[in-house]
N, C-alpha and C positions, 0 to 999 in steps of 0.2 A: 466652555462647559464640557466636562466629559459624558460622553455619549454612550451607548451599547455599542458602535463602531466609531472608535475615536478613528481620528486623521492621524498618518505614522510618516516621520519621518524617517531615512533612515540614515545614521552618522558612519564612515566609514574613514578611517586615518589612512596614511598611505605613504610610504616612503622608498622611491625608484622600486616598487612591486610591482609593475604597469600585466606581466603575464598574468599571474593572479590576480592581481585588481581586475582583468577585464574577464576572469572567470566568476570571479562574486558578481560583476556587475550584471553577468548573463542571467546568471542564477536568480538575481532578485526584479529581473522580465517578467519570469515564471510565478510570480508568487500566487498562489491564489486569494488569498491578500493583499493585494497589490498596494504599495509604499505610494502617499500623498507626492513624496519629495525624498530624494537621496542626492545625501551632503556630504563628497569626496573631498577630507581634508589634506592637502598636498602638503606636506612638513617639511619643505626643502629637496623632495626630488629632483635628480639628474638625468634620471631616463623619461620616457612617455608617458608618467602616472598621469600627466594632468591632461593629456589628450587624448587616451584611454576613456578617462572620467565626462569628459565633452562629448567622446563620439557617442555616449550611452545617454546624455542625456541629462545626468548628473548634475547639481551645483557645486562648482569647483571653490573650495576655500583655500584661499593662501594663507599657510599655517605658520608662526613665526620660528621657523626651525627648531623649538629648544627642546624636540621628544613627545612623544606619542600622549600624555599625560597634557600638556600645552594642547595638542590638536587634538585631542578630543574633544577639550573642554570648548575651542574654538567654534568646532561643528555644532555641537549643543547649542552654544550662543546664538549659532544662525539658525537653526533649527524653529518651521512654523506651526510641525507637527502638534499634536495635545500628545501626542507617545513620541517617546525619542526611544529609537531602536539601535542598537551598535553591532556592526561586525568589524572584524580585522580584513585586511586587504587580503591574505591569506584565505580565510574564512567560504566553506563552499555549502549555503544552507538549502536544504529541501526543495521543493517548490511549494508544501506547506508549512514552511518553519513558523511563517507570522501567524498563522491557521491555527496551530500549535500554542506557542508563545503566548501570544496577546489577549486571550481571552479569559486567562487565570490574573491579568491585571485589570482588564475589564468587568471585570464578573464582581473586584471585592475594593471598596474604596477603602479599605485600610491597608490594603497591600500598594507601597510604593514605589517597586521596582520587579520586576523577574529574571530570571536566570536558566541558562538549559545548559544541556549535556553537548558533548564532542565527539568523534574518533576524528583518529588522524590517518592522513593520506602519503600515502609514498608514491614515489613518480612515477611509477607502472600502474598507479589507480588503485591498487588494494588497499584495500582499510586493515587499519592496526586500532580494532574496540578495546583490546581488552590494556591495550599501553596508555589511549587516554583514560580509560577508565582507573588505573592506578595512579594515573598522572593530575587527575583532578579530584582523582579521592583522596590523593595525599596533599592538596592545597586546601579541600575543605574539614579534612582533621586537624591541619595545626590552627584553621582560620574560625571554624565554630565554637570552640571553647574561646581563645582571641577575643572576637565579636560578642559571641553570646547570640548569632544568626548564622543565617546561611550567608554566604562571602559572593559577589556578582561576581562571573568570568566573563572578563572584556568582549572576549569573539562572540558572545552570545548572552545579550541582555536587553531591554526595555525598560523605561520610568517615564512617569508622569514627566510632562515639559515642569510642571508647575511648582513638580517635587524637585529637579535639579535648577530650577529657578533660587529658590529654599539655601541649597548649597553652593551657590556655582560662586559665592565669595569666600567659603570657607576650603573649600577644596586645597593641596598644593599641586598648581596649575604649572607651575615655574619652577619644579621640580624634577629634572631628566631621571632622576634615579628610584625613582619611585613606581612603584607599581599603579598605575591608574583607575585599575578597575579596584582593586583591595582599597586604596583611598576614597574612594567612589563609598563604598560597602562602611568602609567607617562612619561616616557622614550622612546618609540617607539610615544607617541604620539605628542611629541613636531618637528617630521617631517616627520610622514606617516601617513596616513588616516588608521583608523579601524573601519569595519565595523563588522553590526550584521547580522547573518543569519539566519532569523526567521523560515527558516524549517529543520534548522539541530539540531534539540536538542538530550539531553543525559537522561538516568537514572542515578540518585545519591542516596545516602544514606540518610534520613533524619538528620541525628546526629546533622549537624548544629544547628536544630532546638530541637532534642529532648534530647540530652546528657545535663547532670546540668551542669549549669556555661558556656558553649556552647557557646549560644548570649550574655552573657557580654565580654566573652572573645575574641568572632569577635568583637563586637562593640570598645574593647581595641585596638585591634590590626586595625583597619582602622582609629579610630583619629593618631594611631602615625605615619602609614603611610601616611599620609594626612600631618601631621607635618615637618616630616623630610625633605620633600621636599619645605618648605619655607624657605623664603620668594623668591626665585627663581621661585618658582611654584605657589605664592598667586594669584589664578585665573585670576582678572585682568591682572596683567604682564602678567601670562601664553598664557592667550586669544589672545595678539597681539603679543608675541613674536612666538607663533606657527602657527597663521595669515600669519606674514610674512615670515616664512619660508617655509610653502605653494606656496605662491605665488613664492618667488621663484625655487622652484620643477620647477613648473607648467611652468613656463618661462624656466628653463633648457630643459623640456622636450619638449619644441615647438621649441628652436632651429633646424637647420638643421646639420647633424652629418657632 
């Protein structure tokens, strides 16, 4: 049953990140929110990620190697939370991000997912705002008209267990190339509202942006998530078929029980 303080799990993928894994792990000690359960999926690491994830306390999943999209979905599945919360191993949140976060899914049960904000971190500590901030405004302009919503970003999201209960057959799980949180976003968004939480953001990694090959290689991997999902999902259909099943949500939900 969802509650005004549901139980949160929280899913974290991981692959030979063991430094930064043990930086998120610290981070989410602090929460004042504090997580029911955090679920370290280990996706074929070679370094310490997965005794990292042990000495904090963690539940360590053995992820079957095949991409972050596979282990996430892994983590979910174990997941005993009523909220399933997701960072990236990279990922360095608040010590109120859940504080933040959880309480605009709590607050509205037609909303079945949330989303926050980022800046990115360089290896002297400084933050670089205004680089995520171009960097995730240009992933929710091509992805809002796309969708016809706001688009989840991986390192910083929330949904109902019961909403990705909903999807966890239709997802592509066994997809390396794909983006996981935009597949995510397709699928929860064709009949829950998601929203964005513009004061719960995270620290992440720059890599995105500064590893070679890095943005062609997002840029690859979002046209074919954007694909696989047609012509079911070619915007226009998408727009009235999730239209209408909105509306009727909204009609179930003003019935009297």
């Amino acid at each position: 049953m969802r509650g005004a303080r549901p139980s949160v799990t929280v899913v974290i993928p991981v692959r030979d990140d063991a430094v930064l894994l043990r930086r998120c792990l610290e981070a989410l000690v602090r929460q004042t929110w504090v997580p029911d359960e955090v679920i370290v999926v280990d996706d074929g690491s070679r370094d310490g990620s997965a005794a990292v994830a042990a000495e904090h306390g963690a539940t360590v999943v053995w992820g079957p190697a095949r991409g972050i999209a596979s282990a996430a979905a892994s983590g979910y599945d174990m997941a005993s939370g009523e909220v399933i919360a997701r960072l990236d191993a990279d990922s360095m949140p608040p010590d109120d991000w859940l504080e933040r976060l959880l309480p605009a899914l709590a607050g509205d049960r037609s909303v079945g997912a949330v989303t926050g904000d980022a800046w990115f971190l360089d290896p002297s500590g400084k933050v670089r705002r205004r680089a995520a901030a171009a960097y995730l405004g240009a992933y929710r302009a091509v992805l809002l008209p796309t969708l016809g919503h706001t688009p989840l970003f991986g390192s910083n999201m929330a949904m109902w267990r019961d909403v990705w209960s909903g999807v966890s057959d239709e997802v592509h799980r066994d997809d390396d190339l794909l983006h996981d949180d935009m597949d995510l976003s397709f699928h929860i968004g064709r009949t829950h509202r998601i929203l964005r939480v513009r004061g719960a953001a995270v620290g992440i990694s720059p890599r995105p942006l500064s590893v070679d090959g890095a943005r062609l290689l997002r840029l690859r991997r979002g046209f074919h998530t954007v694909l696989v999902h047609w012509p079911q999902d070619f915007p226009p259909r998408r727009w009235m078929a999730r239209a209408r099943s909105l509306r009727g949500r909204s009609r179930s939900a003003l019935r009297p029980a």
